[in-house]
C-alpha positions as CSV (number, residue, x, y, z in Angstrom):
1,X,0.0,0.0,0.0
2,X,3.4,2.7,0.9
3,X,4.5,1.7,-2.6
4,X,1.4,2.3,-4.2
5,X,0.9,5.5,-2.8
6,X,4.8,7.0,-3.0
7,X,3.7,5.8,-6.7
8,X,0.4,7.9,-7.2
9,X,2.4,10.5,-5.2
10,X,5.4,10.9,-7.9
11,X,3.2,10.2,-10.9
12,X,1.2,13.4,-9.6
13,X,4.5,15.3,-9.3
14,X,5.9,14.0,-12.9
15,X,2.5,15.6,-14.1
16,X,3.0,18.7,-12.4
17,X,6.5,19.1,-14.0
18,X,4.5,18.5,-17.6
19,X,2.5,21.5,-16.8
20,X,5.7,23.5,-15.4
21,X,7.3,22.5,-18.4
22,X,4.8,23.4,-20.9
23,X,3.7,27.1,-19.3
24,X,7.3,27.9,-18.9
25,X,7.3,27.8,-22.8
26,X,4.3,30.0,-23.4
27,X,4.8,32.3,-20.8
28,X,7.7,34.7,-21.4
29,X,6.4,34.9,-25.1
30,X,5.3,38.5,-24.6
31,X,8.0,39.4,-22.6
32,X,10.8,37.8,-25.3
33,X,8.6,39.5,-28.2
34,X,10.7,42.8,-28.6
35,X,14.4,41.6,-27.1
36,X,14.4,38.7,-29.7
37,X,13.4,40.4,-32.6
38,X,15.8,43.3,-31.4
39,X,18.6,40.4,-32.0
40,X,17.3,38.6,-35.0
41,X,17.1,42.0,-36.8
42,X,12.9,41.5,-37.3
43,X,9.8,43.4,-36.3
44,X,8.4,42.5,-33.3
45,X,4.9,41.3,-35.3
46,X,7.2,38.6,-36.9
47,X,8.7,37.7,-33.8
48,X,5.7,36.5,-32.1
49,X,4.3,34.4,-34.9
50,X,8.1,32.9,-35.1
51,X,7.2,32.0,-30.8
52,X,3.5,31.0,-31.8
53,X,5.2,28.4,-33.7
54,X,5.8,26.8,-30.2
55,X,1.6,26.8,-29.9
56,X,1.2,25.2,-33.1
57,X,3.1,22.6,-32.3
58,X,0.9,22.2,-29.2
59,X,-2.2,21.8,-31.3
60,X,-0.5,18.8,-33.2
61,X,0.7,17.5,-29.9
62,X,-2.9,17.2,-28.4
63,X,-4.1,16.4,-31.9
64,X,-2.0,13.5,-31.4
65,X,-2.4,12.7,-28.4
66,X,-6.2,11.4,-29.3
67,X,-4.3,8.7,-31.7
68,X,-1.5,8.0,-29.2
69,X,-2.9,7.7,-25.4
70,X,-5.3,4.9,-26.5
71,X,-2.8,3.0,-28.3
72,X,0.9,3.7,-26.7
73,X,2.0,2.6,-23.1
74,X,2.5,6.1,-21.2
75,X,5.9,5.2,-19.9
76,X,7.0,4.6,-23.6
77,X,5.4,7.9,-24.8
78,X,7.0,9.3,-21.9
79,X,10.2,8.4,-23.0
80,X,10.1,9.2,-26.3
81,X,8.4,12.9,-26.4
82,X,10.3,14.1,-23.4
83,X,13.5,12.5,-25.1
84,X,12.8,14.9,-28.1
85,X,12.1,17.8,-26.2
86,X,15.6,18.2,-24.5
87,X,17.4,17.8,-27.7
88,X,15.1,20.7,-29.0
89,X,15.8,22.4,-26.3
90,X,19.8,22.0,-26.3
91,X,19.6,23.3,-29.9
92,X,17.8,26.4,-29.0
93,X,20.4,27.2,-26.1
94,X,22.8,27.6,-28.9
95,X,21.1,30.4,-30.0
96,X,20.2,29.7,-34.3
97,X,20.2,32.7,-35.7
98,X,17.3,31.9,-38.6
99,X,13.9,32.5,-37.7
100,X,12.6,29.4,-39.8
101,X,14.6,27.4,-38.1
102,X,13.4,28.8,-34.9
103,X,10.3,28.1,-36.0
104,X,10.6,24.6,-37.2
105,X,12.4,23.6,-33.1
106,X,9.5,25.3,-31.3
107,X,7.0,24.0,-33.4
108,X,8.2,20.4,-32.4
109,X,9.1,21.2,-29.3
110,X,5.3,21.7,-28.5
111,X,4.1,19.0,-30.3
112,X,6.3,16.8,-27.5
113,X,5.3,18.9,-24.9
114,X,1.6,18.8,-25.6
115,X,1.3,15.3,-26.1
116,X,2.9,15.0,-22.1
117,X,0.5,17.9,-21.2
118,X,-2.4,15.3,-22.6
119,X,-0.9,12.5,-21.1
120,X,-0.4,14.3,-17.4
121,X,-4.1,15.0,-17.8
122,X,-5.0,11.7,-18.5
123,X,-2.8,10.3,-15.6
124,X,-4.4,12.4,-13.3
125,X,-7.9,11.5,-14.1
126,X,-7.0,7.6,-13.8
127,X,-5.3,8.1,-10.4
128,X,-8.0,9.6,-8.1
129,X,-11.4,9.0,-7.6
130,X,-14.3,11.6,-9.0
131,X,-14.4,13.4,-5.6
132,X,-10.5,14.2,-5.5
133,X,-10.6,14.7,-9.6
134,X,-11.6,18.2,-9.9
135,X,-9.3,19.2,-6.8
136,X,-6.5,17.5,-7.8
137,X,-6.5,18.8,-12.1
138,X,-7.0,22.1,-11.1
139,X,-3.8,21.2,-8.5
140,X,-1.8,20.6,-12.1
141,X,-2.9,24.5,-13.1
142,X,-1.3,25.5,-10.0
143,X,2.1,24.1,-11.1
144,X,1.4,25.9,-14.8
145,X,0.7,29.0,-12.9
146,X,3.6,28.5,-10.7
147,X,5.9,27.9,-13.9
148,X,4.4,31.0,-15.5
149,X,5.1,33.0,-12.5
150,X,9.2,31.7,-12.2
151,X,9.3,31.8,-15.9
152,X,8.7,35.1,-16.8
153,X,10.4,36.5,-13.8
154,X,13.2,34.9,-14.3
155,X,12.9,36.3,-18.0
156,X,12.9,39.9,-17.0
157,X,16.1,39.1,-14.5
158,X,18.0,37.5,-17.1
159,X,17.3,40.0,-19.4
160,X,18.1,42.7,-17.7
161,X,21.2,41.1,-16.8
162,X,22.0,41.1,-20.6
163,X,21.3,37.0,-20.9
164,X,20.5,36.0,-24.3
165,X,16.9,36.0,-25.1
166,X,17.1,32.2,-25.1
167,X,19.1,31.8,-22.0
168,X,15.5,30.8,-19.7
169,X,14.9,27.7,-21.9
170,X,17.9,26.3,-19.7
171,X,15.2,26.2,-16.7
172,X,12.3,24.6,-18.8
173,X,15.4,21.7,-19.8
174,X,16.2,21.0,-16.3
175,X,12.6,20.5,-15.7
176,X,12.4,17.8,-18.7
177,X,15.4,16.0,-17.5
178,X,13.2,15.2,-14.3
179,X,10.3,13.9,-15.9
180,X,12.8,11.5,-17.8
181,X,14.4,10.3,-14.7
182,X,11.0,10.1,-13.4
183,X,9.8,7.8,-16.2
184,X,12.0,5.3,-16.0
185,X,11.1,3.5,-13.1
186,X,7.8,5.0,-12.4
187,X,4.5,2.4,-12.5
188,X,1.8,4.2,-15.5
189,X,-1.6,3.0,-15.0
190,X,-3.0,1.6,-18.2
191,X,-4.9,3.2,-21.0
192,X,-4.1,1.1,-24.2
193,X,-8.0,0.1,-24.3
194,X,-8.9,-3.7,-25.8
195,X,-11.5,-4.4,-28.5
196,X,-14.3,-4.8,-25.9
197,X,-13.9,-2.6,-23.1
198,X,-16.4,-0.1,-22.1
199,X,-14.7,2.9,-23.9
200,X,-13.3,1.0,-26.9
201,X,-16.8,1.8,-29.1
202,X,-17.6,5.5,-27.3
203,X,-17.0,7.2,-30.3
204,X,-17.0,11.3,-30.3
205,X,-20.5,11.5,-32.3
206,X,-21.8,9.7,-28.6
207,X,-20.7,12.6,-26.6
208,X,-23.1,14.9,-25.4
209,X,-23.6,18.1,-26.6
210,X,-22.3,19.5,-23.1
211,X,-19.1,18.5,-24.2
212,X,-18.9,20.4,-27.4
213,X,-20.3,23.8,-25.7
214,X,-17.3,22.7,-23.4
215,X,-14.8,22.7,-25.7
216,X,-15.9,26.1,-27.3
217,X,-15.3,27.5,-24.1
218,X,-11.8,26.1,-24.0
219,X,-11.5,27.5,-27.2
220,X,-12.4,31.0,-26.2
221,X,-10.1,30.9,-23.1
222,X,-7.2,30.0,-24.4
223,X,-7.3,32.1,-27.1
224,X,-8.2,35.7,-24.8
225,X,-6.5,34.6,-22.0
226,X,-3.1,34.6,-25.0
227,X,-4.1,37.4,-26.8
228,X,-3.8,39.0,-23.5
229,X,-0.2,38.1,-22.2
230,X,0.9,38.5,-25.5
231,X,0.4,42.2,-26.0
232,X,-0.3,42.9,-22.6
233,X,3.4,44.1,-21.9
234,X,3.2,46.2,-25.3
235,X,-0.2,47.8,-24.3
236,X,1.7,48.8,-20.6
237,X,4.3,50.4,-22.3
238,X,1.9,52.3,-25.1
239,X,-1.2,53.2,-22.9
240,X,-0.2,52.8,-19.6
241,X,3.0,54.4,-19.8
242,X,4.9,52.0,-17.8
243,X,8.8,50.7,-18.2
244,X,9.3,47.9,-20.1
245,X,10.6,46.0,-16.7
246,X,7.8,47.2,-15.1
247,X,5.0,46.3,-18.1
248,X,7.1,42.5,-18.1
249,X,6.2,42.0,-14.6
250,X,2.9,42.5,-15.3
251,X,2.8,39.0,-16.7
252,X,4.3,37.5,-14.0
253,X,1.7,39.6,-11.6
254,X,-0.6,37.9,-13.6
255,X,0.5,34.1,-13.3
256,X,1.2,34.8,-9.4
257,X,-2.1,35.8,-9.0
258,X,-3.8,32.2,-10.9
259,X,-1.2,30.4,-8.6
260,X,-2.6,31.9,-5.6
261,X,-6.0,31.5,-6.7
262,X,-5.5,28.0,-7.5
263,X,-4.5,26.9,-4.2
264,X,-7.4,28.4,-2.7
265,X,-9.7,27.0,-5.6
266,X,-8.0,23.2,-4.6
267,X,-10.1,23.3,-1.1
268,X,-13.3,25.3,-2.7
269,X,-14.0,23.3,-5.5
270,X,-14.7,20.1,-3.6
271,X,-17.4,22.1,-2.3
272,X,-18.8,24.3,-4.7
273,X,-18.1,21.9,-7.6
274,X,-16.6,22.4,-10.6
275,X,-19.5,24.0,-12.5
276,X,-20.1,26.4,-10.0
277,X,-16.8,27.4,-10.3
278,X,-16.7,27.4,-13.9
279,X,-19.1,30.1,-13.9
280,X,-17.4,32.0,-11.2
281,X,-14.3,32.1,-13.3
282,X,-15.7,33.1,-16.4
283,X,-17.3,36.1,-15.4
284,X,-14.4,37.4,-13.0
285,X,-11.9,37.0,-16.2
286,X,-14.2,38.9,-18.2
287,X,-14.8,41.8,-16.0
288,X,-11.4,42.2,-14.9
289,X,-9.9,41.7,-17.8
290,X,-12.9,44.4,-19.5
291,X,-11.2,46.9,-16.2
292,X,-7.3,46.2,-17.2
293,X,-8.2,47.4,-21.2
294,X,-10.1,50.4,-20.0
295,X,-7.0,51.6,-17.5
296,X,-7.3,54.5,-16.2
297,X,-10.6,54.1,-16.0
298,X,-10.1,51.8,-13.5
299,X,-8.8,53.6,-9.8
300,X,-6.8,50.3,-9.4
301,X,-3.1,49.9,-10.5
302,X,-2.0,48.0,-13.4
303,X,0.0,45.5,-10.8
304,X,-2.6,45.2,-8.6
305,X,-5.2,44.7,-11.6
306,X,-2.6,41.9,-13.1
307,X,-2.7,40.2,-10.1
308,X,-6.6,40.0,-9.5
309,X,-6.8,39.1,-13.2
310,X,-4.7,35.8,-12.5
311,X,-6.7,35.2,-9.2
312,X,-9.6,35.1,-11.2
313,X,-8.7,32.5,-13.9
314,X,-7.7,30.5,-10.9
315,X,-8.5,26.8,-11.9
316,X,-11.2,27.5,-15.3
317,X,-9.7,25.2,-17.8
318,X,-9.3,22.5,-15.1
319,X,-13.6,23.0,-14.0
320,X,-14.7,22.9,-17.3
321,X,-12.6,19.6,-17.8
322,X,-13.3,18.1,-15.3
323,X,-17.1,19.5,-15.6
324,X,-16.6,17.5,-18.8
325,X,-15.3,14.5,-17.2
326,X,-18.7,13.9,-15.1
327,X,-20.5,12.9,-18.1
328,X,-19.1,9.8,-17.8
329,X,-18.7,6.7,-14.9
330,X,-15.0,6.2,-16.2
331,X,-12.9,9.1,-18.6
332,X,-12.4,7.9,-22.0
333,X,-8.9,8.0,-23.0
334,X,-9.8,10.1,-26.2
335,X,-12.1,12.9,-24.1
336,X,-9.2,14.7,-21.9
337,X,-6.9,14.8,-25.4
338,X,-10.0,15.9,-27.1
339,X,-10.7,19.2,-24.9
340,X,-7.0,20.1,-25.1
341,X,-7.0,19.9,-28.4
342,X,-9.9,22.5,-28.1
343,X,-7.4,24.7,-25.9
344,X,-4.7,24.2,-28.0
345,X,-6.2,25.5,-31.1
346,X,-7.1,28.1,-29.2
347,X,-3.7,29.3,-27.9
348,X,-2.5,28.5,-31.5
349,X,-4.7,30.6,-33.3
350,X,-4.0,33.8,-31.1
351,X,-0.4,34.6,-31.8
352,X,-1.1,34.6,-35.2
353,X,-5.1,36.1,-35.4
354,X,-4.1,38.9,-32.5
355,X,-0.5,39.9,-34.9
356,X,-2.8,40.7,-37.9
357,X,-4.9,43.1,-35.7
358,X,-2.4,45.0,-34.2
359,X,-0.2,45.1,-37.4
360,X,-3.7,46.7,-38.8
361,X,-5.6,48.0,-36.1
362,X,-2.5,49.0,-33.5
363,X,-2.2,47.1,-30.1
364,X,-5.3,48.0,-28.4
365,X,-6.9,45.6,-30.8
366,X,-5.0,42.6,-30.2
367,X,-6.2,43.3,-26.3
368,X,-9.9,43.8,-27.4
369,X,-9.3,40.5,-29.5
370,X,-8.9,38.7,-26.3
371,X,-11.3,40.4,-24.6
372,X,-14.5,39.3,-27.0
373,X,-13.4,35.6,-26.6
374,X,-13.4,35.8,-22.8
375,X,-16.9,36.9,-23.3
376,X,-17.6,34.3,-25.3
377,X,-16.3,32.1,-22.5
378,X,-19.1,32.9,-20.2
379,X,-21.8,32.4,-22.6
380,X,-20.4,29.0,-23.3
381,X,-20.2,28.2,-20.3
382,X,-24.1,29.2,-19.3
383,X,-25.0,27.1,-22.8
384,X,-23.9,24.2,-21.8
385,X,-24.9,24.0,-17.6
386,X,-28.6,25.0,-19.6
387,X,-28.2,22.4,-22.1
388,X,-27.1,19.9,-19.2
389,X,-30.7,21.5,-16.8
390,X,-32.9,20.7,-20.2
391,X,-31.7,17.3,-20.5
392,X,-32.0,16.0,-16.5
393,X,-35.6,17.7,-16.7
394,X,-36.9,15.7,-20.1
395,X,-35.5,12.7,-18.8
396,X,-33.1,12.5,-21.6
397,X,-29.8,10.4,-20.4
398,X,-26.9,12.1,-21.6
């Protein structure tokens, strides 16, 4: 029973490193935006569609993650994308001076790192019971939020220390070394399903339509909650008039604020539930991000406004997954990859949807982009509990 436990115990922390590992990556995009492109010798529009490579790549990694959890053992898988990753990662410590190439290594970067981000999820849903579930995936957040908090911290002091603009991928490398170690002599539980057990014939089309509203409003998140931190240090320094340390720490304001809201949201949602929460969340990011885009308005600092912003997103992506995951007695292998696949394409498409409107429009419109989709969040979100109240009162199972 000790072993099995000190098991579930260091599968839970190889999962949190995934997390770590993959918000690391995303989160000192906007703060990299302008130093990188200052080296490179390109605008800084370019820039961040060369770093939105990196979300691409997560796209294809959840994308693949739906063909691979069901059919690969997870140590194997384990093995092999984190194997990749710190070779990627090696080469981009050297510094390639092409922003193709660039391109190419973060794009397969997060494909490896997005299948493991699947595969944590996956891990954690198999390991703990329903009631621990919700508790313990929005737990993963915290480490993501953690990670996005060290990261980009740990950006600005490296920058302003006159570090290469690469130099912080050193940290996210460290953290992938672990999660090998881990691997090899940690127990996986099993998810390659047989021909005839109970998830083998649940095909997508059974799903109900809870699930889809569910994934739109992954969608939506991912891509506002991006839009955001990517231009959110560029609209400090153009409308708020801050430094550019001072608009950089905004973003890690921002991811010290989730962290702290996700350890409170641990202990809360086991009693408010996940949907509960899920609404909570959605509207709190929408009116506070609404008050950071209309500063001064606001009689709140931009710091101060950061950090409430990132209290509120607390634990949303985890509640509406594992809102999702209630649907059904045991988690198909194919639904947790599924809904990050939602959120993936979501973070993909902003990098590159947000650069257009502020190459056209200035940056105030890449921060309105991401404010209409966190709008869009809530009403997703009310869709599908109202979907899920007219089904229980027909008497229709879902």
């Amino acid at each position: 029973m000790r072993n099995m436990s000190m098991n579930r115990a260091a599968l839970t922390l190889a999962s949190f490193l995934a997390y770590f590992a993959l918000s690391g990556m995303l989160a000192p995009i906007g703060i990299l935006a302008q130093p990188s492109a200052a080296a490179l010798g390109v605008s800084a529009g370019e820039m961040v569609r060369t770093l939105g490579f990196f979300s691409t790549g997560t796209l294809a990694g959840s994308l693949a993650a739906v063909v691979l959890l069901p059919s690969v053992k997870l140590r194997t898988l384990t093995l092999s994308v984190y194997g990749v990753a710190g070779c990627v990662l090696l080469l981009l410590l050297v510094r390639p001076t092409d922003v193709s190439v660039i391109a190419a290594m973060l794009c397969l970067l997060g494909a490896c790192l997005g299948v493991g981000l699947a595969q944590a999820a996956l891990v954690i849903s198999r390991i703990y019971s329903q009631t621990y579930r919700a508790s313990m995936l929005v737990a993963t957040d915290g480490s993501f939020s953690l990670a996005g908090f060290v990261t980009a911290s740990a950006t600005v002091f490296l920058l302003t220390q006159g570090a290469p603009w690469s130099s912080i991928y050193g940290l996210i490398l460290a953290v992938v070394l672990a999660i090998l170690v881990a691997a090899v002599w940690l127990e996986f539980p099993e998810t390659v399903r047989s021909e005839d057990s109970e998830d083998a014939g649940l095909s997508v089309r059974a799903w109900p339509r809870t699930i889809w509203f569910l994934a739109a409003a992954l969608f939506c998140y991912t891509f506002g909650q991006s839009s955001f931190l990517i231009w959110l240090p560029s609209f400090a320094q153009a409308e708020m008039g801050l430094s550019a340390a001072d608009s950089g720490n905004l973003i890690g304001q921002y991811w010290l604020g989730m962290f702290i809201g996700q350890i409170l949201t641990v202990v809360i949602v086991v009693r408010l539930g996940a949907v509960k929460m899920s609404v909570i969340g959605a509207l709190g990011c929408f009116m506070v991000a609404a008050l950071l885009f209309t500063y001064p308005l606001s009689f709140v600092s931009p710091s101060m406004l950061a950090l409430i912003w990132g209290v509120c997103n607390f634990g949303l992506l985890k509640c509406l997954i594992s809102q999702a995951t209630l649907a059904f007695n045991e988690t198909p292998a194919g639904l947790i990859p599924s809904l990050l696949l939602a959120a993936s394409l979501g973070t993909a498409c902003s990098p590159l949807a947000s650069s257009w409107m502020v190459e056209a429009l200035g940056v105030a419109a890449g921060m309105m982009t991401g404010l209409v989709s966190l709008a869009a969040v809530l009403l997703m979100v009310v869709a599908a509990i109202a979907w899920r109240r007219d089904m229980n009162l027909s008497g229709i199972k879902q």
